[in-house]
C-alpha positions as CSV (number, residue, x, y, z in Angstrom):
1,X,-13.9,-12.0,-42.0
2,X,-17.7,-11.8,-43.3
3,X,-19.3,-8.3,-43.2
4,X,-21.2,-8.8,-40.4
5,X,-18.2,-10.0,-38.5
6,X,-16.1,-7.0,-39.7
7,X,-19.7,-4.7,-38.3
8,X,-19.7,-6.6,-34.9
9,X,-15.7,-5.5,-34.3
10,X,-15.4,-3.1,-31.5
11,X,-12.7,-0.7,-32.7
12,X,-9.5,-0.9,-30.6
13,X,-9.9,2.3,-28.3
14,X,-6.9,4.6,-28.9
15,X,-5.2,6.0,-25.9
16,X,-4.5,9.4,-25.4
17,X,-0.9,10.8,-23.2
18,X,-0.9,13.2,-20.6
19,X,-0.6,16.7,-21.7
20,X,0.9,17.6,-18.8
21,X,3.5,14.6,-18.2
22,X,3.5,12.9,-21.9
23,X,2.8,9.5,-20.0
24,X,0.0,7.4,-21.6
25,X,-3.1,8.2,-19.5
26,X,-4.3,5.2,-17.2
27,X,-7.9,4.3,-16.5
28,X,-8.9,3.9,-13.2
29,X,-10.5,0.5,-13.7
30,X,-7.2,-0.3,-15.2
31,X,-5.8,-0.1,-11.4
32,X,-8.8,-1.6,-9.8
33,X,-8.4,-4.4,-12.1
34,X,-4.6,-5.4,-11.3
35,X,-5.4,-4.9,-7.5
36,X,-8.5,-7.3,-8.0
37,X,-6.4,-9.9,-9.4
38,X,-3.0,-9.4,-7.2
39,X,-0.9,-8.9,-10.4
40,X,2.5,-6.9,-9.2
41,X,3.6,-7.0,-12.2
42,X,1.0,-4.7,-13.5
43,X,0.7,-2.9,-10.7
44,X,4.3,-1.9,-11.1
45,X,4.0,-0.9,-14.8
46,X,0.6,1.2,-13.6
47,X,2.1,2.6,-10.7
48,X,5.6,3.9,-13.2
49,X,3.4,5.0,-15.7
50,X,0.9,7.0,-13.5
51,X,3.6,8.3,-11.6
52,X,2.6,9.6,-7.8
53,X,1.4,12.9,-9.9
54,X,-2.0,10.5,-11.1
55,X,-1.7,8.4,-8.2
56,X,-2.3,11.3,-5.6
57,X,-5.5,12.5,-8.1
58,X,-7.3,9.0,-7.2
59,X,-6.5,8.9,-4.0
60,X,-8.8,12.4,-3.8
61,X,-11.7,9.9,-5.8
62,X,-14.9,9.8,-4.3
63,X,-15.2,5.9,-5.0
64,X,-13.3,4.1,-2.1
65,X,-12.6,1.1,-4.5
66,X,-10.5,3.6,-6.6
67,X,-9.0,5.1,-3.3
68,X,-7.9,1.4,-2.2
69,X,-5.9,0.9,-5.6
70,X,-4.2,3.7,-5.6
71,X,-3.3,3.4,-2.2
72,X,-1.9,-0.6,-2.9
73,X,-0.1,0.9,-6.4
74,X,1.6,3.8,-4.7
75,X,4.4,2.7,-2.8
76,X,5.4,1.0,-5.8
77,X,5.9,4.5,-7.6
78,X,8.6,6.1,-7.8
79,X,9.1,9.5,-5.7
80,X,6.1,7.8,-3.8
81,X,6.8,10.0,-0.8
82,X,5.4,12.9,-2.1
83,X,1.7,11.8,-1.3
84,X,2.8,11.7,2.2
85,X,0.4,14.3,2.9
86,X,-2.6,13.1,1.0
87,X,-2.0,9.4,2.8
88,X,-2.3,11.0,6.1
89,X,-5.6,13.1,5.2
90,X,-7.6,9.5,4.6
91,X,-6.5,8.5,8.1
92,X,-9.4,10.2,9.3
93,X,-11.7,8.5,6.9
94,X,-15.1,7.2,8.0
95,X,-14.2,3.5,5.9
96,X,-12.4,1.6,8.5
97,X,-10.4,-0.4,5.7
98,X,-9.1,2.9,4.0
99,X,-8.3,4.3,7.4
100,X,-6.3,0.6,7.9
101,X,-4.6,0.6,4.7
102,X,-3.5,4.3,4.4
103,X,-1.9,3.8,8.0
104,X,0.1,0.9,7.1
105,X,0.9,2.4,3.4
106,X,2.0,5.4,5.7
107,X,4.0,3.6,7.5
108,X,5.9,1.8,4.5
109,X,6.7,5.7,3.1
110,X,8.2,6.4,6.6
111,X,10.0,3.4,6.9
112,X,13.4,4.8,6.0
113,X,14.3,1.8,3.9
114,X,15.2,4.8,1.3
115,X,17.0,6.9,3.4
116,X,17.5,10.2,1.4
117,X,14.2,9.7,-0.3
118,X,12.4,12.5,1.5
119,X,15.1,15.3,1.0
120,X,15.4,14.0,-2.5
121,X,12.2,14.3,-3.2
122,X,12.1,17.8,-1.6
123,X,9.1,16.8,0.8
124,X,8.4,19.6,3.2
125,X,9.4,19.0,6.8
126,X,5.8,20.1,8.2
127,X,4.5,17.9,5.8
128,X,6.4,14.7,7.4
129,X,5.6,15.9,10.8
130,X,1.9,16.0,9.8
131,X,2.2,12.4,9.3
132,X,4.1,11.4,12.0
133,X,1.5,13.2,14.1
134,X,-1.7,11.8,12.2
135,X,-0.6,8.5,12.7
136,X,0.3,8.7,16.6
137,X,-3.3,10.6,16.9
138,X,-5.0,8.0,15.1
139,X,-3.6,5.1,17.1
140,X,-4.2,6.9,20.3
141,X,-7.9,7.6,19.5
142,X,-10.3,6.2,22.0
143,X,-12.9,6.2,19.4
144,X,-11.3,5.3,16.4
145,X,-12.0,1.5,14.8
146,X,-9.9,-1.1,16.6
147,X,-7.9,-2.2,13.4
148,X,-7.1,0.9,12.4
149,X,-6.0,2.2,16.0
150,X,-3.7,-1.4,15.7
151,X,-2.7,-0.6,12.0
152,X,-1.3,3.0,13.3
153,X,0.5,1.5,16.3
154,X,2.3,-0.4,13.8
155,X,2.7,2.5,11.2
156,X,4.5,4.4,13.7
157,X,6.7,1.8,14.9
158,X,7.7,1.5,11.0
159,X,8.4,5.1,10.6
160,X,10.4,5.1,14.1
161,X,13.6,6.4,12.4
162,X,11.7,9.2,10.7
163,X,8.5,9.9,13.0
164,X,10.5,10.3,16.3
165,X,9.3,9.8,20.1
166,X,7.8,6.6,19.0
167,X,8.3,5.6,23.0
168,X,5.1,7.9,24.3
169,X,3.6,4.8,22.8
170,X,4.2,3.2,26.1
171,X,1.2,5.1,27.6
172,X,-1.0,2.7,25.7
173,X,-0.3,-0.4,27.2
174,X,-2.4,0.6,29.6
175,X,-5.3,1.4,26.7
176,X,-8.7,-0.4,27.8
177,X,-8.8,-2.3,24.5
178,X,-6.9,-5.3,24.9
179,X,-6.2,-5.8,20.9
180,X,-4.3,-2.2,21.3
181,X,-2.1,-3.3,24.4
182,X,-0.9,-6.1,22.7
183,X,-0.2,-4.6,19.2
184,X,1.7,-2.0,21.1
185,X,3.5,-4.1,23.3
186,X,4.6,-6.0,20.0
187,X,5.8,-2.6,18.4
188,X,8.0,-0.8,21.4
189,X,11.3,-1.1,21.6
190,X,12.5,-2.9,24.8
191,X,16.3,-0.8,24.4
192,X,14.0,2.5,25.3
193,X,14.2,3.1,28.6
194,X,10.1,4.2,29.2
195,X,9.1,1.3,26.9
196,X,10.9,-1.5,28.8
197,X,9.7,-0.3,32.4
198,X,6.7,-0.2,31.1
199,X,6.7,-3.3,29.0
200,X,7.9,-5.1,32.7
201,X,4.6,-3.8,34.3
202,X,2.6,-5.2,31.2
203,X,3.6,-9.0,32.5
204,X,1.0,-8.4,35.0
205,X,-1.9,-7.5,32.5
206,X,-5.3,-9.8,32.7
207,X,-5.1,-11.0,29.4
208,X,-2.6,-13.7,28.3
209,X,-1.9,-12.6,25.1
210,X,-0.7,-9.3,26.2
211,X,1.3,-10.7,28.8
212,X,2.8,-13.2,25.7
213,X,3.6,-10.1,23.7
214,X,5.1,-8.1,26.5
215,X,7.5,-11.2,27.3
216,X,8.0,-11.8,23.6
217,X,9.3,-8.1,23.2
218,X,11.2,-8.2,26.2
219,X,12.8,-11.3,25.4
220,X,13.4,-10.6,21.3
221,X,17.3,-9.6,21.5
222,X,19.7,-12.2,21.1
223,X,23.1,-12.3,23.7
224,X,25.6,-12.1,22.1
225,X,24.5,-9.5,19.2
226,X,26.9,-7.3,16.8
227,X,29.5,-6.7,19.5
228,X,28.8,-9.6,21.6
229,X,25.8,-7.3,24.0
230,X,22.4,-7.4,23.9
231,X,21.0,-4.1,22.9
232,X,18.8,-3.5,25.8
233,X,19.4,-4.7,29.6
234,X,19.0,-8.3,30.7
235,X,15.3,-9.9,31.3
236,X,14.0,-9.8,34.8
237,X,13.4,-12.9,36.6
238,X,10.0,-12.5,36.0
239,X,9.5,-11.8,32.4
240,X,12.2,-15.1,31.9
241,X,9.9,-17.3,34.5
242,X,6.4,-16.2,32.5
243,X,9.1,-17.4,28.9
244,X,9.9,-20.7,30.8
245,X,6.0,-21.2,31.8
246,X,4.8,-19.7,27.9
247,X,7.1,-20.9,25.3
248,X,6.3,-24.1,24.9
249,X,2.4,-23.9,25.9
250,X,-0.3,-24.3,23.2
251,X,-2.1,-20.7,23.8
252,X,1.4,-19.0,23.0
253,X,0.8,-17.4,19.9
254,X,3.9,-19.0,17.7
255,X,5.5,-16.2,16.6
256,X,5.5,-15.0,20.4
257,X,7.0,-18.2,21.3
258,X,9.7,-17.7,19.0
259,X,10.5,-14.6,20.4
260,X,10.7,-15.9,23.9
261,X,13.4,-18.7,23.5
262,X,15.9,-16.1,24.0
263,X,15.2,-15.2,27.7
264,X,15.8,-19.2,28.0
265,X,19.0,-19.1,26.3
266,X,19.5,-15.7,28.0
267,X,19.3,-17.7,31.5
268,X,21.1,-20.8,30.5
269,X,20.2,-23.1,33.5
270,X,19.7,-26.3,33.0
271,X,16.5,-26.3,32.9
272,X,16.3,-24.0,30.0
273,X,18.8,-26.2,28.5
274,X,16.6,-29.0,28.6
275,X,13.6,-27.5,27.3
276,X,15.5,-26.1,24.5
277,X,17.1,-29.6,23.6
278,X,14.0,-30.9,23.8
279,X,12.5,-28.5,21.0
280,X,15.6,-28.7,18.6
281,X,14.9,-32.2,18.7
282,X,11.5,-32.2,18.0
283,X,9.6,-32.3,14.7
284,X,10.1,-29.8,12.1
285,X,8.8,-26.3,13.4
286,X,9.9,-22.6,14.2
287,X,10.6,-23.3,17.5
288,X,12.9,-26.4,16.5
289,X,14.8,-23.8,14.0
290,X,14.8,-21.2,16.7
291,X,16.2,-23.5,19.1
292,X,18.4,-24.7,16.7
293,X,20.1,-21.1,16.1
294,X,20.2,-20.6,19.7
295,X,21.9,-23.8,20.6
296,X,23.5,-24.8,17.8
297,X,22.5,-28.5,15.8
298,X,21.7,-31.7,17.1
299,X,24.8,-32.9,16.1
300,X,26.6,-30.8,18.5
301,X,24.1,-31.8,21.6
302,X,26.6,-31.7,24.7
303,X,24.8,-34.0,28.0
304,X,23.4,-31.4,30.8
């Protein structure tokens, strides 16, 4: 290497540990940087090395872009849920994306796909009910950004085991804002008494696609579940006419359409029959597959 070469070489930076925890200290462009390019790989070394400890100090940043990193890294951290509390403060943030993502991050810590994680963790009980209670506040404000009232609906249906009374959800199907009827209608649970009366009412809203999530709800148990029941009580005749008349139309969302094939196979008259031979034995789609599993293959087609 000449001399000027050797002049022009940055030296390597050398990076300093935690006094505190030992770890190596991470750089917050380090984490905007692996959010930026989608690498979970390095997002999952970040998030271990920072630990929630480092993790809950940027989400307190004053840059949002920081905020948003930390908020993507730190359900990937281990003893994650002990930024519970400092998730929920940002719901009330005036950046409508934050607000979005901390609800839905929220909802992934209160998930109870880890079970014992909050009493192993130690995480106080007020501070869970904090959440709980931010998130149902945020999803019932009247004057809170659309997608972040829709991102707390769905927060709180996630955390349904942990943040309880999830049903008193029901009272928003009747929310002026169609986008929030229909993201709740998704979200309740049809085996709740409140939320399927109220989900029944819902097949008489205005706008179609509320009316397809309400039936799409109602209809989403399978017969013959577990122990051979459903888990909530049969579909009325008119939630399983509004399936018959939806499924199979082009302005049914598909994933609602899905959902709706079991009120036909629920029924089991002919005429549901047909129109779900008539799917399995069309081209390749969801509602083929769906069908499919419903009726069994085409190889075991039995003549109506």
């Amino acid at each position: 290497m000449s001399a000027g070469l050797a002049l022009a070489a940055k030296p390597r930076a050398v990076r300093k540990a935690s006094p505190r925890t030992g770890l190596i200290v991470t750089h917050d462009d380090e984490l905007v940087r692996a959010v930026k390019r989608k690498d979970r790989g390095a997002l999952e070394r970040l998030a271990e090395r920072m630990g929630p400890g480092h993790l809950g100090e940027a989400l307190r940043r004053p840059d949002p872009i920081v905020v948003e990193a930390a908020l993507t890294a730190l359900p990937l951290a281990r003893g994650s849920v002990l930024e519970i509390g400092a998730v929920a403060d940002l719901l009330d943030s005036p950046n409508t994306a934050l607000a979005s993502l901390a609800a839905r991050v929220l909802g992934e810590l209160l998930d109870g796909a880890e079970p014992g994680a909050l009493d192993d963790w130690e995480v106080p009980p007020d501070t869970i009910d904090r959440a709980c209670s931010a998130l149902r506040g945020l999803a019932t404000r009247s004057d809170a950004p659309v997608t972040s009232r829709v991102a707390a609906i769905s927060a709180v249906a996630s955390a349904s085991s942990i943040c309880k009374a999830s049903g008193e959800l029901a009272a928003l199907l009747r929310d002026p804002v169609a986008a929030v009827r229909r993201a709740t209608a998704l979200e309740l649970r049809p085996e709740e008494r409140r939320a399927a009366g109220a989900l029944r009412d819902v097949v008489r809203d205005p706008e179609r696609l509320v009316v397809s999530a309400a039936v799409a709800t109602l209809c989403r148990n399978e017969p013959n579940e577990g122990n051979g029941a459903p888990a909530s009580d049969a579909p009325t005749a008119p939630v399983i006419e509004a399936a018959r008349v939806m499924a199979n139309s082009r302005g049914t969302p598909v994933a609602d359409a899905v959902e709706m094939l079991g009120c036909l196979a629920r029924a089991a008259t002919p005429a549901d029959r047909q129109i779900l031979d008539q799917l399995r034995r069309g081209p390749p789609s969801p509602l083929r597959d769906r069908a499919t599993d419903l009726m069994g293959g085409p190889d075991r087609l039995t003549p109506q």
